[in-house]
C-alpha positions in Angstrom: -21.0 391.0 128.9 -23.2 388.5 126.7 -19.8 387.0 125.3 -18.9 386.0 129.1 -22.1 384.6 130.2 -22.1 382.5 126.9 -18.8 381.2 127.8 -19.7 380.6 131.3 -22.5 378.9 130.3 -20.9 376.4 127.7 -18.2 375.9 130.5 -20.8 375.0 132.6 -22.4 372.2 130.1 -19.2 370.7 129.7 -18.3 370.1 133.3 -21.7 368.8 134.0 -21.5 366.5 131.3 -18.1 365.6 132.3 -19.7 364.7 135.6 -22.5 362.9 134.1 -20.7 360.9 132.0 -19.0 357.1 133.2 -16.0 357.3 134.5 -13.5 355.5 136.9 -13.8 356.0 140.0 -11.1 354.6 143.2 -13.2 352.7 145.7 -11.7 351.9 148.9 -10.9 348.2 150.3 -9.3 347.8 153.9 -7.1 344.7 154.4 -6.2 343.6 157.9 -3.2 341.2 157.9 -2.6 339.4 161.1 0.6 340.4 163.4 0.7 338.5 166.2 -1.6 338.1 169.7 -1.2 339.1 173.3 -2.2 337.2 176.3 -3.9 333.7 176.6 -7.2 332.5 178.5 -5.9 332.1 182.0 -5.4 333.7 185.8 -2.1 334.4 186.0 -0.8 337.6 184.9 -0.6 338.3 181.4 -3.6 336.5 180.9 -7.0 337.2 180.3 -10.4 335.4 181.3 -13.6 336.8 179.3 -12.4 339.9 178.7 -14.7 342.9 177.3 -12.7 346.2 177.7 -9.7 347.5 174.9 -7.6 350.7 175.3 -4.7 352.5 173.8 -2.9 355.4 174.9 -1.0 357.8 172.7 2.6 356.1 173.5 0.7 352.5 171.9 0.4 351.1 175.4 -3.0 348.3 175.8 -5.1 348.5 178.8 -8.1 345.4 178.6 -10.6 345.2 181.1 -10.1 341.5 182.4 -13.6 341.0 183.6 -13.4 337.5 184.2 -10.6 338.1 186.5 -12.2 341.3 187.8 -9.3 343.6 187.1 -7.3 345.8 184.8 -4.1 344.5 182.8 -1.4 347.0 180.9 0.4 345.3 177.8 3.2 347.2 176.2 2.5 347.8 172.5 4.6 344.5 171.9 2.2 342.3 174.0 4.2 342.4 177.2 3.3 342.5 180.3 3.6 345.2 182.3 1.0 345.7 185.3 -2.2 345.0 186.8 -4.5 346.0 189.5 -7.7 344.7 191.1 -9.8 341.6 192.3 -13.5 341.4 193.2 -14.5 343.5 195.9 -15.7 347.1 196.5 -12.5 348.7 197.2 -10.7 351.7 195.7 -8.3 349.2 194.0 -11.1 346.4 193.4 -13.8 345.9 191.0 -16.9 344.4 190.1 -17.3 343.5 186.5 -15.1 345.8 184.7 -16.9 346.3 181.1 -15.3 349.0 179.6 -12.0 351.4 180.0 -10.5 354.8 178.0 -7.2 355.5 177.8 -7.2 358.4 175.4 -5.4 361.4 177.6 -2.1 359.2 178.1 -2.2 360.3 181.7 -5.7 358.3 183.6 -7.9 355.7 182.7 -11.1 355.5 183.4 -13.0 352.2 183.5 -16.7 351.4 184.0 -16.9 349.2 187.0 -20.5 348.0 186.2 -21.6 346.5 189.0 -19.9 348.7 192.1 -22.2 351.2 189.9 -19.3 353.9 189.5 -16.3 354.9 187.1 -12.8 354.1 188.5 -10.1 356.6 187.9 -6.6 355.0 187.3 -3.2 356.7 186.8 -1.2 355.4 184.1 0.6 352.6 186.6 -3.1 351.1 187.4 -2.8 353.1 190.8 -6.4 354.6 192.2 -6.8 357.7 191.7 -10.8 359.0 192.4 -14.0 357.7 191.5 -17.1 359.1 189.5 -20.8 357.7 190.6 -23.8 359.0 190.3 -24.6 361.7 193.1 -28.0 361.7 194.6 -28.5 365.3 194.6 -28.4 365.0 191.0 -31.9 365.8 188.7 -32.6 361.7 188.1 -32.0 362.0 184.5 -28.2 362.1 184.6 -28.1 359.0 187.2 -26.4 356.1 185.8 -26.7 352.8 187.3 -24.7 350.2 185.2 -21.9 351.4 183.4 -21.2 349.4 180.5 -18.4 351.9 178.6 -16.8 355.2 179.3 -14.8 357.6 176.7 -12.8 360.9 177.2 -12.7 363.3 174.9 -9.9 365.8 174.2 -11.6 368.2 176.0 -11.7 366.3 179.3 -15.6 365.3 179.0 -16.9 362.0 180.0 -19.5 360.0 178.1 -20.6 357.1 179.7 -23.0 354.4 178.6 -25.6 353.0 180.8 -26.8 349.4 180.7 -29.7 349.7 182.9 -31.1 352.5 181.3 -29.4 352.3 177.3 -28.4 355.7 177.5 -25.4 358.3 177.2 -24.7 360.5 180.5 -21.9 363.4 179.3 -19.8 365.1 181.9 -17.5 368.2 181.6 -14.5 368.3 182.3 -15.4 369.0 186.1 -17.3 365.9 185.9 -20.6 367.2 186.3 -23.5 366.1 184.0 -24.4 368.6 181.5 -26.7 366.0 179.3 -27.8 362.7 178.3 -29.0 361.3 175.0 -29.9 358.1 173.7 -32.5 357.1 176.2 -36.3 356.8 176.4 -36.4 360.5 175.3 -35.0 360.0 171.9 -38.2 358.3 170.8 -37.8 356.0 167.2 -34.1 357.1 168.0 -33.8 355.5 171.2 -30.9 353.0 172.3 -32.4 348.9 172.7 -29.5 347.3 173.7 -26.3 349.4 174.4 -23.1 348.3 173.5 -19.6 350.5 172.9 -19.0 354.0 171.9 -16.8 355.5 169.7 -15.4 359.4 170.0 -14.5 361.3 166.0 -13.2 364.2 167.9 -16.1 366.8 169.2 -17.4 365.7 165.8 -19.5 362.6 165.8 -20.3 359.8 168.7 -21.4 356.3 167.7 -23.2 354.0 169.7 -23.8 350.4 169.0 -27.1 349.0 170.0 -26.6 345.3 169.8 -30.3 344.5 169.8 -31.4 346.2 166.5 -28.4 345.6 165.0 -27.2 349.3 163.9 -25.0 352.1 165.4 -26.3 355.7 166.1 -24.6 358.5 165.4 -24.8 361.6 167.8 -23.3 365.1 167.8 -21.2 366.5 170.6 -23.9 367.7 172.4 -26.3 364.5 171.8 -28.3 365.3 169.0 -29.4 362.6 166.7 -27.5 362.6 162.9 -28.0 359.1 161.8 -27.9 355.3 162.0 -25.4 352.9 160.2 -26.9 349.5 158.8 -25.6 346.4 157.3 -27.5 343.5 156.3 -24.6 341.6 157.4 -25.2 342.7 160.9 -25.9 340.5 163.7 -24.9 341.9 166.7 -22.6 345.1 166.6 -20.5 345.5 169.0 -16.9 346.7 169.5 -15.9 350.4 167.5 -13.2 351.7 167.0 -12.4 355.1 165.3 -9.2 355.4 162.5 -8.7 359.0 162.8 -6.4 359.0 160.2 -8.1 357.7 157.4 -11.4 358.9 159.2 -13.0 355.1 159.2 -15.1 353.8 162.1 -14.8 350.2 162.1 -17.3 347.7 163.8 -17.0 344.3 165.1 -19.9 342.0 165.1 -19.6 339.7 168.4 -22.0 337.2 166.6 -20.8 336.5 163.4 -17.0 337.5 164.4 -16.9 339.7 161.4 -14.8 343.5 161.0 -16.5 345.7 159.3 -15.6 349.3 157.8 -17.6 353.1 157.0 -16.5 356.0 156.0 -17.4 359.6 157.0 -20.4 359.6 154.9 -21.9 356.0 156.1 -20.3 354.2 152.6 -19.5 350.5 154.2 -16.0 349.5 153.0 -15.2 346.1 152.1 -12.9 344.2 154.6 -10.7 341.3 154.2 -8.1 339.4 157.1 -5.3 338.7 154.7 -3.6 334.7 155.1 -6.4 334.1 158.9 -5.3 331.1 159.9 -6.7 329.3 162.9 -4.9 331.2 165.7 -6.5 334.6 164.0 -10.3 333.2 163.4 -12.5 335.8 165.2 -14.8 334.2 167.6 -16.7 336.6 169.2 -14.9 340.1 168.9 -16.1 342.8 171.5 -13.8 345.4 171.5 -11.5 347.3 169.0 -8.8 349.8 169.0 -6.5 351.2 166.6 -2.8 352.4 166.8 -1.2 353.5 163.9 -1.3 351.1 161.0 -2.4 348.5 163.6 -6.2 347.4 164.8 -6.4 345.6 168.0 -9.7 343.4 168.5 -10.2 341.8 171.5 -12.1 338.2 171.4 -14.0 337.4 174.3 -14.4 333.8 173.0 -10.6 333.4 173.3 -9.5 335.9 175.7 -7.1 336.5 173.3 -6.4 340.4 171.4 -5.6 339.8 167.9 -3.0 342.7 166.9 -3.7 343.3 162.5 -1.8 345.3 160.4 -4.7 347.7 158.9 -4.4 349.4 155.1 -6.8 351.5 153.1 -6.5 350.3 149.3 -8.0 352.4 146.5 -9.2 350.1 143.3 -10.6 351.0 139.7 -14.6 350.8 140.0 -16.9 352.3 137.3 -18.9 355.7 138.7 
């Protein structure tokens, strides 16, 4: 028995000096090389005018929130044209400010019609299809007033983000609110300025609050984990989940950079590969990913930039 725990114990010295010791180490570096772009400032359709809203569904199909032109466009995953629906009004197929839209279930989207107050429901060929707003009978907490983004999880709940109040209202999947985070509640951890928000799953939601310049991190049911920081941040803005590599990337509407974190809050270098003018981010406020591919849509140049995404690993020094 003495001989075993002798050579556990010499085992053990080894691998923790093996540990201790330098050693090489792969560190990750995401490249995004430019594609190609869909749509152009304009009216007509196909084009886009101050747009802040960016979707994809499962079958790669791109739904923006054209707020300028107070209505919702479909792109194929090519760029192509291939619906719309809305103008400025009240109506069931009209809108007010459009601000945000999910697409996530392949089947609805929902889009936060800020000022008509309500979430629009949409079936996959832009037709109306219900409405969510908040219900007086409610307890006042779970009242939104501005909706500035909305997300669907895989479950069917709805969190939606509240300009008037910087909060997060969650709804089941019946669409009744069940909680709300993020608000004057959450104390030091409260939301200034809200922006977008990002689903991992039922694992993680960020938030980006756009006046301090970080994103919180929330459980599934609202709890406060943790905020991200970069002293490159100006504004953070558009976020964008890559489930695949499990990456949350963040686009900074003031600066007009991309930026990259892992799981564990490590912030990944980021380098556009051969930008040239028509690629040069002006004021990025939405991001989604499909694939190998991240979409960022520029309000500046109601353009969506469409970037070939890849995850490098390179020797670094432990």
């Amino acid at each position: 028995m003495k001989r075993f725990n002798g050579h556990r114990a010499l085992a053990a010295f080894f691998l923790g000096l093996i540990f201790w010791l330098p050693a090489v180490q792969a560190q990750a570096l995401i490249l995004l090389k430019p594609l190609y772009t869909i749509s152009r400032a304009g009216t007509r359709v196909g084009e886009l005018l101050n747009p802040q809203g960016l979707a994809i569904d499962p079958a790669g199909n791109v739904y923006v929130a054209d707020t300028g032109n107070n209505r919702i466009q479909k792109f194929a995953p090519d760029g192509t044209p291939i619906a719309q629906m809305g103008g400025l009004g009240s109506g069931n197929q009209q809108f007010d400010a459009p601000l945000g839209i999910c697409a996530s279930n392949g089947l609805f989207e929902w889009v936060a019609d800020y000022n008509n107050q309500r979430l629009q429901r949409l079936d996959r060929n832009l037709n109306a299809a219900g409405t969510l707003a908040s219900d007086e009978n409610w307890p006042l907490r779970f009242q939104f007033q501005l909706p500035v983004d909305v997300v669907e999880s895989g479950q069917g709940d709805l969190f939606v983000a509240d300009g008037a109040r910087n909060e997060v209202v969650k709804f089941d999947s019946f669409h009744k609110p069940v909680a709300v985070f993020g608000g004057l509640d959450a104390g030091e951890h409260r939301i200034q300025e809200i922006g977008k928000i990002a689903l991992r799953a039922t694992e993680r939601i960020f938030v980006s609050d756009r006046l301090t310049a970080a994103v919180l991190i929330f459980d599934y049911f609202g709890n406060f984990l943790g905020v991200l920081r970069c002293p490159d941040f100006q504004e953070p803005f558009g976020l964008a989940v890559w489930a695949q590599q499990a990456l949350l990337f963040v686009s900074d509407a003031q600066s007009g950079r991309i930026f990259a974190f892992d799981v564990s809050g490590q912030n990944e270098p980021v380098r556009i590969l051969d930008a040239g003018k028509q690629f040069r981010l002006k004021r990025p406020v939405a991001l989604a990913v499909f694939k190998q591919k991240l979409f960022v849509l520029d309000e500046a140049t109601s353009q969506i930039l469409v970037l070939g995404v890849e995850r490098i690993r390179t020797a670094g020094t432990r």
